[in-house]
C-alpha positions in Angstrom: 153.3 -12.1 106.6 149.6 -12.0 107.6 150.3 -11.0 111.3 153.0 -8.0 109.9 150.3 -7.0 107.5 147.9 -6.2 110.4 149.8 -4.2 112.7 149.8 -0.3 111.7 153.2 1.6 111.1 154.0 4.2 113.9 152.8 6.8 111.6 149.6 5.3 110.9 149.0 4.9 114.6 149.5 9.1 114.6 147.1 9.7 112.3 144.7 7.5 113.5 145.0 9.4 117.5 144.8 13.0 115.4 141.6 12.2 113.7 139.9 11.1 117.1 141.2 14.0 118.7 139.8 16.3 115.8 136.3 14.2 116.2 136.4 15.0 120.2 137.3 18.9 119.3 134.0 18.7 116.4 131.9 17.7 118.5 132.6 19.7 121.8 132.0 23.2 119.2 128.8 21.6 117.7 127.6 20.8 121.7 129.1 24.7 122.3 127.1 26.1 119.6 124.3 23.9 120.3 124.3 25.5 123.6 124.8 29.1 122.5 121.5 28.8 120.1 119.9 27.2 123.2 120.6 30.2 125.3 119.8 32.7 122.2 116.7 30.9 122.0 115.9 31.3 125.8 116.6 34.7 125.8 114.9 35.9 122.7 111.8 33.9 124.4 112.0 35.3 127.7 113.8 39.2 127.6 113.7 39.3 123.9 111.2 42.2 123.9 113.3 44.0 127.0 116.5 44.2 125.1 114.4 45.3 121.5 113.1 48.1 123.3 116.0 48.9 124.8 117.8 49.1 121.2 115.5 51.6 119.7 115.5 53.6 122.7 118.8 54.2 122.4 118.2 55.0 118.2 115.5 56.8 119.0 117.0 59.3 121.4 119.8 59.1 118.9 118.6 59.2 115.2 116.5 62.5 114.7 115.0 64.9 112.6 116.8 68.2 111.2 114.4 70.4 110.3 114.8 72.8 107.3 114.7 76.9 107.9 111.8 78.0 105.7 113.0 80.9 102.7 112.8 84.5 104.1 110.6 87.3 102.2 112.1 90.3 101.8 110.9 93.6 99.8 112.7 95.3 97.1 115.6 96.5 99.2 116.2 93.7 101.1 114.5 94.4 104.1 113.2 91.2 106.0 108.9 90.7 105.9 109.3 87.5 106.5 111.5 84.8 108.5 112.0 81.7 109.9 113.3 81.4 113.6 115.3 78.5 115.5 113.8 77.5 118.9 113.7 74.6 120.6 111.1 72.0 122.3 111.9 70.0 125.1 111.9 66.6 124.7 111.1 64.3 127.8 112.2 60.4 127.2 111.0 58.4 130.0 111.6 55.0 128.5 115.3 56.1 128.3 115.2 57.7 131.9 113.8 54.7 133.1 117.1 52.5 132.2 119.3 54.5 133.7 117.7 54.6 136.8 119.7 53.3 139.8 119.1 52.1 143.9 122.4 53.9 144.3 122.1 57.8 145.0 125.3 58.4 143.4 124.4 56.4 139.8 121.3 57.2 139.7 119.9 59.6 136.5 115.8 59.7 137.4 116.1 62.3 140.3 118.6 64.4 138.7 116.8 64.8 136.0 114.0 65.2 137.0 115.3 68.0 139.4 117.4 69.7 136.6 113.8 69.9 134.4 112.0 71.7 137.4 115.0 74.1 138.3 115.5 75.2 134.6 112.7 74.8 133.2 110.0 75.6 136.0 108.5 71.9 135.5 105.6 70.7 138.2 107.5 67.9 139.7 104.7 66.2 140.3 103.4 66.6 137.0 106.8 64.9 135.7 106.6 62.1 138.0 103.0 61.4 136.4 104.9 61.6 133.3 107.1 59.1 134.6 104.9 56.6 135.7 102.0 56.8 132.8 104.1 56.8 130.2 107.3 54.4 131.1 107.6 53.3 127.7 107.3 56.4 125.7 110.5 57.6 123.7 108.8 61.2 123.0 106.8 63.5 125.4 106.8 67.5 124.7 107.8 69.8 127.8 108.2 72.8 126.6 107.3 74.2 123.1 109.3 76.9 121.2 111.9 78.1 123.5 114.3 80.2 122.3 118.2 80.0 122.8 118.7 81.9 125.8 115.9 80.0 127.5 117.8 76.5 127.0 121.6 77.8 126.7 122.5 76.9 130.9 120.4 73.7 130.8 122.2 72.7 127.8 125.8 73.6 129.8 124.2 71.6 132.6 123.7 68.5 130.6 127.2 68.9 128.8 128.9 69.3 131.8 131.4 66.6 132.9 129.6 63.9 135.3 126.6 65.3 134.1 123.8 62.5 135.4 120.8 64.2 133.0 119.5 61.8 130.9 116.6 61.1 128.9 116.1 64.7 127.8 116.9 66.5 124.3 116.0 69.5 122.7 114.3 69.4 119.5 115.3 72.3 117.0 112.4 73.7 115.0 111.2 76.8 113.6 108.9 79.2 114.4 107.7 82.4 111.8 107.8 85.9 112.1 106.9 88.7 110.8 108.7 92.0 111.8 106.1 94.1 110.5 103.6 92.2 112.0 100.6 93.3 109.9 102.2 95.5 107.4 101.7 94.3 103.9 99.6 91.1 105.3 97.5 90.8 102.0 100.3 90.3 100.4 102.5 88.1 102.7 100.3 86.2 103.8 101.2 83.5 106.4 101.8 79.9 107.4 100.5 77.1 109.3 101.7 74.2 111.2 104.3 72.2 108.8 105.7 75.2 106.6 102.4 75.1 104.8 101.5 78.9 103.4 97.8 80.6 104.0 97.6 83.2 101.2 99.3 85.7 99.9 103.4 85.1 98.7 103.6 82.9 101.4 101.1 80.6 99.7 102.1 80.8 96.3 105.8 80.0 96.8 105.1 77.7 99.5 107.2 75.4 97.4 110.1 77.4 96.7 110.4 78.2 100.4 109.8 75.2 101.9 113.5 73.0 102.0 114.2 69.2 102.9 114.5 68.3 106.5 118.1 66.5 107.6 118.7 63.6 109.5 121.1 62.0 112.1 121.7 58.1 111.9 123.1 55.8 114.6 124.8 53.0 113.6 127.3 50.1 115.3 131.2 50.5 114.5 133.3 47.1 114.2 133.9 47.3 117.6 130.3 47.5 118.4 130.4 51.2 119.7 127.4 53.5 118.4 128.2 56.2 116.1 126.4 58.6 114.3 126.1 60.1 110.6 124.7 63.2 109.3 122.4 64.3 106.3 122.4 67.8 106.7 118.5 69.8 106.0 118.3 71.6 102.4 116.7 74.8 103.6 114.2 76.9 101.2 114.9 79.4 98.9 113.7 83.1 99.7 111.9 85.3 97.7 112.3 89.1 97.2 109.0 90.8 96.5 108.4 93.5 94.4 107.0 95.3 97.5 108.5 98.4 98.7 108.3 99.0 102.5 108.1 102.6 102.4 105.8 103.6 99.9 103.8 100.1 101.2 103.6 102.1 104.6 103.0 105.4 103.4 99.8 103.9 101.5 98.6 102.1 104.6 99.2 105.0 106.8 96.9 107.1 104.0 93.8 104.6 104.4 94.2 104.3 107.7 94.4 108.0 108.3 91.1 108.3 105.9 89.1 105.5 108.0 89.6 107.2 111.5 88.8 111.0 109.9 85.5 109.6 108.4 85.0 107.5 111.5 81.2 108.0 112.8 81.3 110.8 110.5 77.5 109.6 109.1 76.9 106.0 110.7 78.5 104.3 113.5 81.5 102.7 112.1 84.9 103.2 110.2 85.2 105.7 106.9 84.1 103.4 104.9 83.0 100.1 104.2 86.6 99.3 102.0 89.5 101.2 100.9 91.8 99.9 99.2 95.4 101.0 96.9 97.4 99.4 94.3 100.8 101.2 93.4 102.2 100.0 90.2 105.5 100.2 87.6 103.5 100.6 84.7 106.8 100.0 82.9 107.2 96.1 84.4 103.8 95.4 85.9 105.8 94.7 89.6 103.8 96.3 92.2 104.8 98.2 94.3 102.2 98.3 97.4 99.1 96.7 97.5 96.8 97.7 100.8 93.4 97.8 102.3 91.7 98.9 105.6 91.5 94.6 106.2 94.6 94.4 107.9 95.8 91.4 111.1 98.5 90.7 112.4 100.5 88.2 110.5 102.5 86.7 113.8 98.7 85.9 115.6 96.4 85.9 112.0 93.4 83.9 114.3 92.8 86.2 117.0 89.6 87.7 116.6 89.7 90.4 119.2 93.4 90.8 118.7 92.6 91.9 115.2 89.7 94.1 115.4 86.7 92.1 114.5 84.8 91.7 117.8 85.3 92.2 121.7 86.0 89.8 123.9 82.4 89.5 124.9 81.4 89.0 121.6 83.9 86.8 120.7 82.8 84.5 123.6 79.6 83.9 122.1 81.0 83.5 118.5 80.3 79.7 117.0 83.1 78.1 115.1 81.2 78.8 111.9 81.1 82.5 112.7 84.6 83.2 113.6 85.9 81.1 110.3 83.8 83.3 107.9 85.1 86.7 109.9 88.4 85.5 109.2 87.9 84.4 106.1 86.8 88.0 105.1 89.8 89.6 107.1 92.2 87.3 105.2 90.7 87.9 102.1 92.9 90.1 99.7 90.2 92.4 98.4 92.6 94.2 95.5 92.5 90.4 93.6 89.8 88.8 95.1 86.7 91.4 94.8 84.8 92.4 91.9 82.9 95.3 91.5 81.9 97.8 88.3 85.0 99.8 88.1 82.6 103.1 86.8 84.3 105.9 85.0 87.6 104.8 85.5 87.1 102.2 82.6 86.6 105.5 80.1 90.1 106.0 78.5 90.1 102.1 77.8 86.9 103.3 75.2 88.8 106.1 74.4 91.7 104.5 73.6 90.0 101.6 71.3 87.9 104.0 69.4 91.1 106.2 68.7 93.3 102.9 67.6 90.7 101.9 65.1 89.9 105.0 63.9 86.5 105.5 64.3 87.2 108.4 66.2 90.0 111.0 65.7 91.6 113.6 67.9 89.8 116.5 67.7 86.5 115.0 66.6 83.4 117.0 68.7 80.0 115.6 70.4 76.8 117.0 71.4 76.1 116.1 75.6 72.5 116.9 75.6 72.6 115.5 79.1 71.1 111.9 77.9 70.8 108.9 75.2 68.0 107.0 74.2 69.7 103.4 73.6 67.4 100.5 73.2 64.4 102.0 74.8 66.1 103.1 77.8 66.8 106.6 78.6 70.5 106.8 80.2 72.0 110.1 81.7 74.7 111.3 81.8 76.3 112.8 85.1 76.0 116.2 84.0 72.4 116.3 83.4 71.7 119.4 82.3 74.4 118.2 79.5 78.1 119.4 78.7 77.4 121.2 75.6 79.7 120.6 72.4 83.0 119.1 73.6 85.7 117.2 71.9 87.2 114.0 72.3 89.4 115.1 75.2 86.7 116.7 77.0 84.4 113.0 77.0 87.7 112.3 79.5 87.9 115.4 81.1 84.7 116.2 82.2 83.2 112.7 82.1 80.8 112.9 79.8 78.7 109.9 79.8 76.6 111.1 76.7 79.9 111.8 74.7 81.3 108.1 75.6 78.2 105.9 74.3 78.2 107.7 71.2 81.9 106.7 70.9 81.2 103.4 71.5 78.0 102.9 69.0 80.9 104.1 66.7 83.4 101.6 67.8 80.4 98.3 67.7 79.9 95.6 69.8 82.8 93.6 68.3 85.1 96.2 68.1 84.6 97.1 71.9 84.6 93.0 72.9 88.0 92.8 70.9 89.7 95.6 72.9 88.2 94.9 76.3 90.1 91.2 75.9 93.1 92.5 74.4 93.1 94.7 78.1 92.5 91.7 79.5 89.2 92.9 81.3 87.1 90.2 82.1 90.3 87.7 81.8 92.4 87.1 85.0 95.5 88.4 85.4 97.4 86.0 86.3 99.2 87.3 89.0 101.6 85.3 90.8 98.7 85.7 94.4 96.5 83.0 95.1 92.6 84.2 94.6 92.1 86.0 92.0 88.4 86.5 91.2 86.6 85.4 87.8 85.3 88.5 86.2 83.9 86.8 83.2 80.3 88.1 82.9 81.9 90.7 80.7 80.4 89.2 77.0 83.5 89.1 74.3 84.2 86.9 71.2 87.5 86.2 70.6 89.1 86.7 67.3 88.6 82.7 66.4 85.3 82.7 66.7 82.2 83.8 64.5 80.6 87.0 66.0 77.1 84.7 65.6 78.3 81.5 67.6 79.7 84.3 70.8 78.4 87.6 70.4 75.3 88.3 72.8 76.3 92.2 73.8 73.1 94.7 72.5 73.4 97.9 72.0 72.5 99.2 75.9 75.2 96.9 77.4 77.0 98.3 75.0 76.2 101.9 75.9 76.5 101.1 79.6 80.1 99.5 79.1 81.5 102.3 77.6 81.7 104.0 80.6 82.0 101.2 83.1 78.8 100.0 84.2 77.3 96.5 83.9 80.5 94.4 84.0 82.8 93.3 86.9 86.6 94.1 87.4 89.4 93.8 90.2 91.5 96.2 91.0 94.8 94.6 89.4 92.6 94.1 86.6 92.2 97.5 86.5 95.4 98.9 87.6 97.4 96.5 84.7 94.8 97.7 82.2 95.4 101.5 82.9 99.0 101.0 82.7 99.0 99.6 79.0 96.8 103.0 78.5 99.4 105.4 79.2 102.9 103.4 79.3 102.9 103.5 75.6 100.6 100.8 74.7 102.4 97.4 76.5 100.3 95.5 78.2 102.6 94.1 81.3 101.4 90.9 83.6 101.3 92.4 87.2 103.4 90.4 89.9 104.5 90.8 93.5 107.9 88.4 93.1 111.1 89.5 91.1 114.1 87.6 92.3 114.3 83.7 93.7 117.0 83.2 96.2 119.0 80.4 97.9 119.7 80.2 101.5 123.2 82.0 100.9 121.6 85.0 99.2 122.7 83.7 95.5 120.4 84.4 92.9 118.8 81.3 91.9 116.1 82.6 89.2 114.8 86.6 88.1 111.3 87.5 87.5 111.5 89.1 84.4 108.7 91.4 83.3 106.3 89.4 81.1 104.8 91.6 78.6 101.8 89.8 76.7 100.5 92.1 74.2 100.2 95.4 72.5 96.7 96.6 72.6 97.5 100.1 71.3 100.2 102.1 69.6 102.6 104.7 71.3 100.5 107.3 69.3 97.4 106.6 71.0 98.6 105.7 74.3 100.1 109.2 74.4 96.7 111.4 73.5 95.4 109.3 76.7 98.1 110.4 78.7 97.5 114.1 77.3 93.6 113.8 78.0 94.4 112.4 81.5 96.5 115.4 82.3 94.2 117.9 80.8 91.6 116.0 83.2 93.4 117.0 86.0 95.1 120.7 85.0 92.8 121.6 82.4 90.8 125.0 82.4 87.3 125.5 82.3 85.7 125.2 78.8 83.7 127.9 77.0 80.2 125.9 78.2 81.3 125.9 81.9 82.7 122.9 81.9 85.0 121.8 84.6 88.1 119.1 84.9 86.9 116.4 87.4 90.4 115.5 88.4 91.8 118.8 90.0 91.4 117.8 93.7 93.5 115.2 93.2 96.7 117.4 92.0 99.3 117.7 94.1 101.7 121.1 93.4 104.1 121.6 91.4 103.7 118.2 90.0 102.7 117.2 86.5 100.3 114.2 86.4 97.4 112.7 84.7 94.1 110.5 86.2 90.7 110.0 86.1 87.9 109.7 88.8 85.0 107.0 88.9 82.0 106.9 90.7 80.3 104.1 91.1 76.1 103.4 92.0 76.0 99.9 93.7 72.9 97.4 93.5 70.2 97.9 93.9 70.6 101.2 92.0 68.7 103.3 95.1 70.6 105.8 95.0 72.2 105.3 98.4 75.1 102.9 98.2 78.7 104.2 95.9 82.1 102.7 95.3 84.0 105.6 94.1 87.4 105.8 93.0 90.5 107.4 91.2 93.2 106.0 88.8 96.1 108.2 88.2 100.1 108.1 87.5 103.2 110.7 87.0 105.1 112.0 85.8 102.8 113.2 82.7 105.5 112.9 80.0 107.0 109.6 81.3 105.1 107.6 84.2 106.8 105.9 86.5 104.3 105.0 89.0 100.2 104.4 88.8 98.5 104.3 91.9 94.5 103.2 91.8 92.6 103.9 94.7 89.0 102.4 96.0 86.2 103.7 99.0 84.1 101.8 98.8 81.0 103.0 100.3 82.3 106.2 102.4 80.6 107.1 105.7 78.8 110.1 104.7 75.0 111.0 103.8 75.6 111.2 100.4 78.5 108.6 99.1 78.8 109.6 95.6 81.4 111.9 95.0 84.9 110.8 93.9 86.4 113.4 96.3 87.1 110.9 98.8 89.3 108.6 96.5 91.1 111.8 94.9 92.0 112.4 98.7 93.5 109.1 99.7 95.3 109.4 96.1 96.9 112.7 96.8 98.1 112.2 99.7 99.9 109.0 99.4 101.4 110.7 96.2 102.6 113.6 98.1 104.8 111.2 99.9 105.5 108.9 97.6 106.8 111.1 94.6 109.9 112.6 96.7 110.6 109.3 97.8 110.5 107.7 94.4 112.8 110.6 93.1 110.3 111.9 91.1 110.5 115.6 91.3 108.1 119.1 91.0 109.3 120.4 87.6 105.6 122.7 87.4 104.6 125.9 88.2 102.2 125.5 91.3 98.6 126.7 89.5 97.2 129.6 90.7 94.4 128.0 92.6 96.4 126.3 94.7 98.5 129.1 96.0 96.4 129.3 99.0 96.5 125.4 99.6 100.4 125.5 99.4 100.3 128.3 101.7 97.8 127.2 104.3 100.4 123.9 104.7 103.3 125.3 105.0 102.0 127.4 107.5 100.5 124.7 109.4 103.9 123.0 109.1 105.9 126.0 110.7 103.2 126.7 113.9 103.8 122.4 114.1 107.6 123.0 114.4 107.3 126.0 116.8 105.0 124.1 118.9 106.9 121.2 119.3 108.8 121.0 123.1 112.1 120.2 122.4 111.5 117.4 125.5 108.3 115.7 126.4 107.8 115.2 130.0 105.7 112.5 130.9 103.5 114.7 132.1 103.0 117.1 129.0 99.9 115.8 126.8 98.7 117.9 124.0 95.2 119.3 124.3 93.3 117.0 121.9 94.6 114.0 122.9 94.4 110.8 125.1 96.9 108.5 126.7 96.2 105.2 125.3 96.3 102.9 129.3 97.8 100.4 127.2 100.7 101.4 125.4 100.8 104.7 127.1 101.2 106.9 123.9 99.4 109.9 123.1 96.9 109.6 120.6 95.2 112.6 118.6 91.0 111.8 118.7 89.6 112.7 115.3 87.5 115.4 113.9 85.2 113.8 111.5 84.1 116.3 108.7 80.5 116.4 107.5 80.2 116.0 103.5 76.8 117.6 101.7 76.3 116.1 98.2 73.8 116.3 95.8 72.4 113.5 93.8 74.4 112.4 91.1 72.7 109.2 89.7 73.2 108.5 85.8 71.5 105.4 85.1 67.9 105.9 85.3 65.7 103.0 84.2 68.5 100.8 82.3 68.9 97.0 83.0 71.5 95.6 85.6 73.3 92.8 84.3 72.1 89.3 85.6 75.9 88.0 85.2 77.4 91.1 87.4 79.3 89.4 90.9 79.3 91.5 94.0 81.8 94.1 95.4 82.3 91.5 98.2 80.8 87.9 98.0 78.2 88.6 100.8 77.3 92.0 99.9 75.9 92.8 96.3 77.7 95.8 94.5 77.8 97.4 91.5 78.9 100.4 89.9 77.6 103.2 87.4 79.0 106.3 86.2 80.7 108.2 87.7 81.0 111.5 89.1 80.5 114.0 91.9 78.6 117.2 90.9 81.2 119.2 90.9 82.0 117.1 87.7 
């Protein structure tokens, strides 16, 4: 029984044999794997760092930025100011290059790359095999920068092309900007720098709102460890239409540009002035319509110093860093938001129109001009020294009467005046949707939450002097938004330069409504100022002798109201003017203001407010037809002859004009420009003779007043030419 109980059944004797022969199969895969984590480990030690490189070379060259297209700008039409263009860089990768280099002429990718780079491309071959050599592990050397498509479109076919042995080389899309107009409307565009990042203007402001999201491509390993690649497609930026219009932004740049080379040397060495500027508003919305000034560069090259005007190339050699950053810095600047200066008589109707709207005055009411006051022991003129005589309330607009205004204001009182200067918003930004808008706060109010005690510090001669628009700083869309709510009914409108957001299909996303903040006066008043304003312009000659100031600024057969302003700049010598003129149309129902600024004009004496009124009416004579707006007036019997004298000028023109131009045939008067080979008419500067118009005599200058321009002290005083 023992013996049998020892000896294993045939099936036992199978199991046992399996087990060992499972135990043999354990531990041949442990010794296999054993072997494998050996080898990984050898390899890892010794060409570890060749094959890691080697992986994100190939990701590298794969897995790549898609770069967003930057919003367009357009103006109010939908014509293109600003856009974003595709190009392309070329992209040398020598690490990659390297690995697919061969002994074997007929596998080898180096030389035929290489070659393909220098025949397409115009690459220094020797320069490439520096590349090469210096920089064998690099994944990302730039060629070639900004290439367009046609520059890349039969290398691209080349490399596509089947047994195609060029490797290591991709192009890198990216975007460039451009401006069609190149310096058209510049103050207001703006431009940008490297990485979508805007320098002033629109482009500034909504640098956000254009900007997008770049894409991506990703590599990654399939399950049967083949590289693929995914997609995340770049969000591109939204584009902005401005409230710009290109014509009437043209015509007004073509009317200061015209002014500066007729004034040119006129007086001093030098352009027609020192600054003119021009704001064309809807005084209905506050959008505006063209903003300008003699400052102008090219938006597409915005650092070129010679390219733009500022110096020659000699001069520009010897410039330091320093220099040519603040000459920039001054070209750049937009001088319609970012100047101050005393606006001068333009500021009159805002009096006016306070006094009227409390009722301290009343249409109709009269005033002795005796040709001065005596306010706080200071004798102040007025610009009419000999004095105006008895005039009413529409003649202290019409003829300007200095005299007539301070007596208006000792009526209205220091807190009155404060009050209604903030509720115009003078001495308060704007707000404009522009990036550097000046402070113009050394205009003294109290606001309406505050005791008169705790605030007030205005005495009766800054009082005086403010009433007719010395001693305190504006800007020009200051001024320009603070007009409007004068004759658009009383609505006080923020100005802006944006009216519509859009996405990169043309969809709207957003609409810039017009923001109206307040009601400083009634429609009542708001329409005697728009009936002085017109009667400053068309009015006749009053029993003293008394004459409009605005008539040189009419333009026939149109109905339209303004006021001039004349301005004597620190120190008060006598020498130095900003002058300027603020107007709109039609009369009844204004559609369009347009504010214009010289500041010091290139003539012996700078004083009179004709040179404004002249940059006014002519960008009005263009810009009325084109806005639709219509003559619906007699043309005045004093400007028959004007009428006259242009249309025949207009006819001889038309006569005169060959119906071909040979190369050869140059007009007498002109020269042929070596560079761009056009004709171009030399100008004929015309002397101005002015008598001294100074108002101010021996009143204080206020400590608080900024300058016209930063570097440059201004001011302004009264206004007027003699004529007024």
């Amino acid at each position: 029984m023992a013996r049998h109980g020892r000896r294993l059944s045939k099936r036992q004797q199978i199991t046992l044999k399996m087990k060992r022969k499972l135990a043999l199969l354990f531990v041949a895969i442990v010794l296999i794997l054993v072997g494998i984590i050996v080898r990984l480990v050898y390899i890892n030690r010794v060409s570890g760092e060749r094959y890691t490189k080697r992986v994100l070379a190939q990701q590298d060259t794969g897995s790549r930025t898609l770069p967003y297209k930057r919003g367009d700008i357009y103006d109010r039409n939908g014509t293109v100011l600003a856009t974003s263009e595709k190009v392309y860089n070329l992209i040398l990768d020598p690490g990659v290059l390297w690995e697919n280099k061969s002994d074997d002429a007929d596998k080898d990718c180096v030389e035929p790359t290489l070659q393909a780079l220098v025949d397409y491309f115009g690459q220094d071959r020797s320069e490439l095999n520096t590349i090469m050599e210096e920089k064998k592990s690099s994944h990302y050397v730039v060629l070639e920068k900004e290439l367009t498509k046609s520059e890349v479109e039969e290398f691209e076919e080349a490399m596509d092309a089947d047994g195609s042995r060029i490797k290591g080389v991709w192009l890198e899309d990216t975007y460039i900007r451009r401006y069609p107009y190149d310096s058209l409307a510049c103050n207001v565009i703006g431009y940008t720098v490297s990485g979508n990042v805007g320098q002033y203007g629109i482009e500034q402001e909504y640098t956000d709102t254009l900007n997008g999201e770049d894409g991506r491509t990703y590599n990654y390993l399939n399950e049967d460890l083949e590289q693929e690649k995914t997609v995340r497609a770049a969000q591109d930026g939204d584009s902005v239409m401005s409230t710009i219009d290109i014509t009437l932004q043209e015509i007004v740049e073509k009317a200061i540009s015209d002014f500066q080379e007729k004034y040119r040397d006129n007086y001093r060495e030098g352009d027609g002035s020192k600054t003119a500027a021009a704001i064309m508003m809807d005084p209905n919305t506050g959008e505006i319509l063209a903003m300008a000034s003699n400052r102008t560069y090219d938006l597409n090259n915005p650092y070129d110093v010679v390219a733009n005007g500022l110096y020659t190339e000699e001069e520009a050699a010897n410039l330091s860093d320093e220099e040519r950053l603040n000459a920039l810095n001054e070209l750049w600047r937009n001088f319609c938001i970012s100047d101050t200066y005393e606006p001068g008589s333009t500021a009159k109707p805002i009096t006016v129109a306070a006094a009227l709207e409390t009722g301290v005055v009343h249409d109709g009411d009269t005033f002795l001009c005796d040709g001065n006051q005596q306010v706080g022991g200071h004798q102040i003129w007025c610009s009419k020294k000999i004095g105006h005589g008895v005039i009413d309330l529409e003649g202290s607009l019409k003829f300007s009467c200095n005299d007539a205004l301070m007596q208006i204001a000792d009526k209205l009182g220091t807190e009155n005046y404060s009050k209604y200067q903030n509720l115009f918003n003078l001495g308060l930004r704007t707000g404009i949707d522009l990036p550097g808008e000046a402070r113009t706060d050394s205009l003294i109010y109290y606001s309406e939450d505050t005791a008169p005690s705790e605030n007030l510090t205005m005495g009766s001669t800054d009082l005086a002097t403010n009433s007719f628009g010395q001693n305190f700083n504006v800007t020009m869309v200051q001024m320009a938004a603070a007009f409007s709510a004068c004759i658009n009914g009383g609505y006080y409108y923020q100005p802006h330069v944006v009216k519509k957001i859009m996405d990169s299909d043309g969809g709207t996303v957003r609409t810039v409504d017009p923001v109206l903040l307040r009601t400083p006066i009634s429609t009542k008043t708001s329409a005697l100022i728009r009936q002085y304003l017109y009667n400053t312009m068309y009015g006749p000659t009053d029993a003293n002798g008394n004459n409009a100031t605005g008539r040189a600024a009419r333009v026939a057969g149109y109905a339209m109201g303004g006021k001039t302003g004349t301005a004597e700049k620190i120190p008060r010598d006598k020498t130095n003017y900003l002058v300027s003129f603020i107007g709109f149309a039609p009369a009844d129902n204004p559609e369009v203001v347009l504010y214009v600024v010289v500041d010091e004009p290139n003539a012996e004496k700078q004083s009179s407010s004709s040179y404004a009124m002249e940059i006014w009416k002519n960008i009005m004579k263009e810009a009325l037809p084109y806005l639709n707006i219509y003559p619906t007036e007699e043309i005045p019997e004093d400007m028959q002859a004007e009428v006259e004298a242009e249309q025949a000028a207009q006819s001889e023109q038309e006569e005169q004009e060959p119906e071909e131009e040979t190369e050869s045939s140059v007009p007498e008067g002109t020269v042929v420009d070596p560079q761009t080979g056009e004709s171009v008419q030399m100008p004929d500067p015309d002397s101005v003779d002015q008598s001294d118009d100074s108002v101010l005599g021996d009143s204080p200058v206020n400590e608080n007043l900024t300058n016209v321009q930063p570097a440059d002290a201004t001011s302004q005083e009264p206004d007027e030419n003699p004529t007024e």
